[in-house]
C-alpha positions, 0 to 999 in steps of 0.5 A: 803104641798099637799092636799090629794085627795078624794077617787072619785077623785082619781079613776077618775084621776086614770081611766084617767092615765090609760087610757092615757097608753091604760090600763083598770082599774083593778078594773073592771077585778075583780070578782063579787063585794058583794053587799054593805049594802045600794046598794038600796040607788040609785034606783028610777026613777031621772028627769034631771035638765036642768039648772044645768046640760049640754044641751042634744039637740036635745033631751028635756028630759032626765030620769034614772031608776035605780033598784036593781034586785037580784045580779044586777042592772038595769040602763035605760037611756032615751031620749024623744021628739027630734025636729023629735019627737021620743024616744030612750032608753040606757038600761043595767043590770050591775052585779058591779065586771064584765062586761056585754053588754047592750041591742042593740041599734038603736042610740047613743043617747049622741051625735045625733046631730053629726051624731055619730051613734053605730055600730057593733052589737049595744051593749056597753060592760059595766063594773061597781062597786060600791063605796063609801058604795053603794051611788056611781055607776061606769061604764065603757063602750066600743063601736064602732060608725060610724061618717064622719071620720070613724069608731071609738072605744070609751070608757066613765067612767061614776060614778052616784054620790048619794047626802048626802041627798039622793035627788040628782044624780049627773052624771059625765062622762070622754069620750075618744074622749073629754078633759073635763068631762060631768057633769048631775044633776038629782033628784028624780022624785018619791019623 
């Protein structure tokens, strides 16, 4: 007897395969998704739970925005205080059924502690839709870094998983360039 796979987990494992192939989910080339019914339930500003959650040094506090805004949604991402004092900000606004490019940036704030810089023009294409009747936002985004090896193309699917209770975002993130996922807890800091 095999045990049947959640839907997530199926897009996740999915997303992976395809990427093995060098293929894309064709769930992203896709026209506009409609908005689903509880497309509202994500938005808020959420505050990163460091203990449950995968260090992001040399940063000591990370927070997510996240708003509707007409047909679209805006994501920022931001990254406060490092040892060198300093603020860097991921910001976004996804249309879910197409793909966008995200504000420049001056920095890829994940990994900064490697030295991995953006390149390029300092922009992430970013694909995204919704899943499981809106409590799910899933993004695919594409961008060129610079590190001591070289320049180097990178790919990370990323799903912002709402909690039952609505109190709760759990980010789970599949890189190109890591074997493992990268899991970060986060709850509501206007509650």
């Amino acid at each position: 007897m095999t045990a049947a796979l959640s839907p997530s987990l199926a897009v996740v494992l999915a997303a992976v395969a395809l990427a093995a192939c060098g293929a894309t989910s064709p769930a992203f080339e896709a026209p506009p998704q409609p908005r689903p019914p509880n497309d509202a339930l994500l938005d808020g500003a959420w505050a990163y739970d460091a203990e449950l959650s995968r260090a992001i040094d040399p940063w000591r506090n990370l927070s997510i925005d996240i708003a509707t805004d007409g047909d679209g949604v805006v994501l920022k991402r931001m990254w406060r205080g490092s040892r060198e004092g300093g603020t860097a900000l991921d910001s976004v606004r996804l249309v879910p059924g197409t793909t966008v490019r995200s504000a420049p940036m001056l920095q890829w704030p994940d990994e900064r502690h490697l030295g991995v810089y953006i390149t390029g023009d300092r922009t992430k294409a970013v694909a995204s839709r919704w899943e499981d009747d809106g409590r799910t936002l899933v993004t695919e985004s594409e961008f060129t870094v610079s590190a001591q090896q070289g320049e180097r193309r990178i790919r990370v699917y990323s799903e912002y998983r709402l909690s039952p209770e609505g109190d709760r975002l759990d980010v789970i993130e599949m890189r190109s360039t890591r074997p493992r996922p990268i899991h970060f807890v986060f709850h509501r800091a206007d509650a």
